[in-house]
C-alpha positions in Angstrom: 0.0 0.0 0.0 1.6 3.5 -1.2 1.0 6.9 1.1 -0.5 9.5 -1.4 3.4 10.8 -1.3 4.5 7.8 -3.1 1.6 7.7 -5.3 2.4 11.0 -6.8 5.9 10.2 -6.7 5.4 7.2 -8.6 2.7 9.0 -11.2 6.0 11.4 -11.8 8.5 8.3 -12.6 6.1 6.7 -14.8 5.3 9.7 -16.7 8.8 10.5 -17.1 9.5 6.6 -18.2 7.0 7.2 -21.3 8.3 10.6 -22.1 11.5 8.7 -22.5 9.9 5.7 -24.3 8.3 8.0 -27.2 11.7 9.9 -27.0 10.6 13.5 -26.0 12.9 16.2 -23.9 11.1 17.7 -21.4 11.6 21.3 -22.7 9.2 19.8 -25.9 7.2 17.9 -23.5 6.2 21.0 -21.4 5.8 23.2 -24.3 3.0 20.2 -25.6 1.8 20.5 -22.5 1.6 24.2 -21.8 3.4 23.9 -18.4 7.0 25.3 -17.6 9.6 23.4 -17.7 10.8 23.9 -13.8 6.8 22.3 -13.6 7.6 19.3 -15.5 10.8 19.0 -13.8 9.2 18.7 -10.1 6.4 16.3 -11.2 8.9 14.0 -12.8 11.1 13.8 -9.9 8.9 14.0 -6.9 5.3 14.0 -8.4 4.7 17.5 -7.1 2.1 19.4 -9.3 -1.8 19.9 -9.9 -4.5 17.7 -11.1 -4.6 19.8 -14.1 -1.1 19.9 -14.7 -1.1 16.3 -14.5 -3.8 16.6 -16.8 -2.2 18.4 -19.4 0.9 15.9 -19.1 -1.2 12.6 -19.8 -2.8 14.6 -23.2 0.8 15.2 -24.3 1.8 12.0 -23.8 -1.0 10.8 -25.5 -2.2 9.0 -22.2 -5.6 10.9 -21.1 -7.6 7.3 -21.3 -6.2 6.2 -18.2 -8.1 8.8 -16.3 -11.6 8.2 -17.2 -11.3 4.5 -15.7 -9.6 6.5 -12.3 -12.6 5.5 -10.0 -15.0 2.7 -11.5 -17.8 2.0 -10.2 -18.3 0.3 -7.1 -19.2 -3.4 -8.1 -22.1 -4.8 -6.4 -21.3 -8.2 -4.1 -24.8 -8.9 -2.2 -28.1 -8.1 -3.0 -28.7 -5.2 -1.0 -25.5 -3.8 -3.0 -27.6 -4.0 -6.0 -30.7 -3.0 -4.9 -29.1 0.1 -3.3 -27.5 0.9 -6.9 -31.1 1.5 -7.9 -31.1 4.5 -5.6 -28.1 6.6 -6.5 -27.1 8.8 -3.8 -26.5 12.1 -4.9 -25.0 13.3 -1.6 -23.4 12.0 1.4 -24.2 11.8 5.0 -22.7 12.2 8.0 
């Protein structure tokens, strides 16, 4: 189990790891992604940056899909799972 510190961390190695792959600098990788270049450098070595910014790194590289499977759906696993799917909540409680 990663701490959110090593998540990010870890988002920054992996997009640096496919910058690489598709053979980008990251001077041409934050001009594609309209970010400056001290920006790209932070995410990429400590995963330090915004949502949008990470955003805006995933077009570039040409890896947006991975972020509209981010948080599926909860599966159902009993029958009051299922019959409580029926009924979206559209808030939560306390």
């Amino acid at each position: 189990m990663l701490s959110p510190t090593e998540l990010c961390a870890a988002v920054g190695r992996k997009a640096k790891e496919r910058r690489l792959a598709l053979g980008l600098r990251q001077i041409d990788l934050a001009a594609q992604a309209g970010i400056p270049l001290s920006t790209l450098k932070r995410f990429e070595n400590g995963g330090d940056g915004s949502l949008e910014m990470v955003v805006r790194v995933a077009f570039a590289l040409r890896a947006e899909r991975e972020f509209v499977t981010l948080f599926p759906p909860h599966d159902a696993r009993t029958l009051d799972d299922i019959l409580a799917a029926q009924h979206r909540r559209r808030r939560a409680r306390k």
